[in-house]
N, C-alpha and C positions, 0 to 999 in steps of 0.2 A: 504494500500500500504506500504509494509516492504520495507527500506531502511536502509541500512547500513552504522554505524556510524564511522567517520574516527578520527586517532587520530593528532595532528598537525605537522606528522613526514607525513601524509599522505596514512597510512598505516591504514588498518580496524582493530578496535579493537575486533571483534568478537559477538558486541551487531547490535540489528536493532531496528530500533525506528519507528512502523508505523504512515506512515502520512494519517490525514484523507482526503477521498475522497471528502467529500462534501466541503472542501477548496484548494485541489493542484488537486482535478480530475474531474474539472466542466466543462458544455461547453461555454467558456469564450465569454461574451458579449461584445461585443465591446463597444456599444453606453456607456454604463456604465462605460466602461473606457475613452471614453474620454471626458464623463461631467468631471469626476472625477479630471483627468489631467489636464483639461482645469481650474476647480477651482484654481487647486494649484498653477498653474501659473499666475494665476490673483492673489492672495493671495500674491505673492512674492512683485505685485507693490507697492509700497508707495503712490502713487496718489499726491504726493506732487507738481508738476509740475506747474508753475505760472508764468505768463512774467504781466507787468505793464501796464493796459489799459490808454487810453488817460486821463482820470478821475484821475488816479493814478500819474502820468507823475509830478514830481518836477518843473515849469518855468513859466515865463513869461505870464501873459494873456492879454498882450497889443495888439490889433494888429499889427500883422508887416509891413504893407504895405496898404496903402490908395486901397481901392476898389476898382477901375476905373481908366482906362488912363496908367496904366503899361503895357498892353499888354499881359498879363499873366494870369494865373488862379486866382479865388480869394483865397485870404489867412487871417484866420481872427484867428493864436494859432499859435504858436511856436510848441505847444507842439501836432501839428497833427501828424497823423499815417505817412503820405507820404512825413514827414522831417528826415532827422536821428537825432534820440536820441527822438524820438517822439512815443506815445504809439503803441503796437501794436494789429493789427484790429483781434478779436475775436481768441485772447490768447489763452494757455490752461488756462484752472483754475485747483485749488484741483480738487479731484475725488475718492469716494470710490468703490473701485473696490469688493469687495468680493462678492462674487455669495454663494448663498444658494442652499443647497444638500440636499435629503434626506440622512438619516445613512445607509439607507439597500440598498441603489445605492451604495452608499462609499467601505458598504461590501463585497457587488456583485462585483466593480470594483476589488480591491483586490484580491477578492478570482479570481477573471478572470486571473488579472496579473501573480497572483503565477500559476495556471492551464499555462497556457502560458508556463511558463519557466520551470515547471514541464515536459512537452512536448518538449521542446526541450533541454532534459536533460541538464539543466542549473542551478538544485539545490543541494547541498550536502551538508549533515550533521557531526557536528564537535564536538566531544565532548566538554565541557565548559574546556577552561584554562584559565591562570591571568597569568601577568607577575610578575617580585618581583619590578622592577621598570619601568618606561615609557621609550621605548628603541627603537626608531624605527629601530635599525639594527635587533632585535628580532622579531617584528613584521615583516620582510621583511623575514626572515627567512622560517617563517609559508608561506607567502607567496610562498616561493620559493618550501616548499616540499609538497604545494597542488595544483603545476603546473599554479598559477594565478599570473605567474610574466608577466606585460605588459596587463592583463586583467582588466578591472573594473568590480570593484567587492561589492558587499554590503552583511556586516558580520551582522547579527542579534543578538544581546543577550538578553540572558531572563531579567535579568538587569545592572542597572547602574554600568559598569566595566571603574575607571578615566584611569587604567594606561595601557587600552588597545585602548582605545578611542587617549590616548594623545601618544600612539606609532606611528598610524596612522596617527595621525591631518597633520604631515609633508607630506605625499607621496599624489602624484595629481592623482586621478581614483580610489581611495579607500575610502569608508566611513565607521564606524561604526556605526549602530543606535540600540538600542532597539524593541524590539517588540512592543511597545506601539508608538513608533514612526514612524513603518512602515505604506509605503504611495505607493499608487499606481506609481508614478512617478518614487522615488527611487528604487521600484522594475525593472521597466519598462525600467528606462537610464542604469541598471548595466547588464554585460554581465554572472554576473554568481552570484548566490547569495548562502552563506551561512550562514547556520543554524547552530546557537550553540547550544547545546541537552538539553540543558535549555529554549530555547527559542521554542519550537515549541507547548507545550502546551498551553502557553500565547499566543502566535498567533490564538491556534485554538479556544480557550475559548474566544478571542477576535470577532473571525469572525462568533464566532455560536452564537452569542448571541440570 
């Protein structure tokens, strides 16, 4: 599949870079994408979450109140659940959350995601540029003459570029990542993705493993 490669003025340079089929022209699986999704979002928890059971609970273990004869329930802890400031009954505790994947699910999901947006022409390719320094009025630029102003959008690069990364970091809908970073999600939450012409080899040598 020949696509043709755009320069950051937005205008085709006259090259095309085909993308292969067997990762942007597959019949995209759903189920695969959403173990896949569902990881990553369990991934993000921290599992840290902890409230103080009764056992835990800092006070007093005297009884508060004689057994009998008050007319009331019996109370035999300050520090019970149904006093305030008293432990609370079956907390959260820690919790690791990470689910386990196969890699060729991960791949499959992927390659679905990109099939996906392939199909609803929501991919284009960008020749690789750098800035000379971190600028997000420049970055907003590129933006503006490849029509993805007010879109989210996820820019791919073949690699580690800091001062195109830290143009961006400011503006809310717009991500940078690398090719070795891309995830089915981040393809999936951006409304339009772009390939830098560096990066589509990496991706496809990634997904054909």
């Amino acid at each position: 599949m020949k696509v043709a490669v755009l320069d950051i003025k937005g205008k085709e340079t006259g090259r095309k870079v085909d993308l292969s089929d067997a990762v942007f022209k597959i019949a995209p699986n759903n189920h695969a994408i959403y173990l896949d999704v569902k990881q990553y979002l369990a991934h993000q928890r921290q599992g840290t979450h902890k409230t103080k059971e009764r056992a835990e609970i800092v006070g007093s273990t005297r009884k508060i109140k004689k057994q009998k004869g008050t007319g009331t329930a019996r109370a035999g802890s300050i520090k019970s659940p149904i006093f305030r400031g008293g432990g609370r009954i079956f907390g959260p505790r820690p919790k690791d959350y990470t689910q386990k994947l196969n890699k060729n699910v991960k791949r499959l999901a992927r390659k679905s995601a990109l099939s996906l947006k392939k199909q609803e022409d929501a991919i284009m390719v960008v020749e690789d540029f750098n800035f000379e320094a971190p600028k997000t009025k420049d970055f907003m630029q590129v933006l503006k003459s490849l029509g993805l102003e007010n879109k989210k959008s996820l820019f791919v690069l073949g690699e580690s570029n800091n001062n195109v990364y830290l143009s961006s970091r400011n503006l809310k809908g717009y991500e940078v990542v690398t090719n070795s970073e891309l995830s089915t999600y981040k393809i999936l939450n951006a409304n339009n993705i772009v390939l830098l012409e560096g990066a589509v080899q990496g991706i496809e040598s990634n997904l054909n493993k």
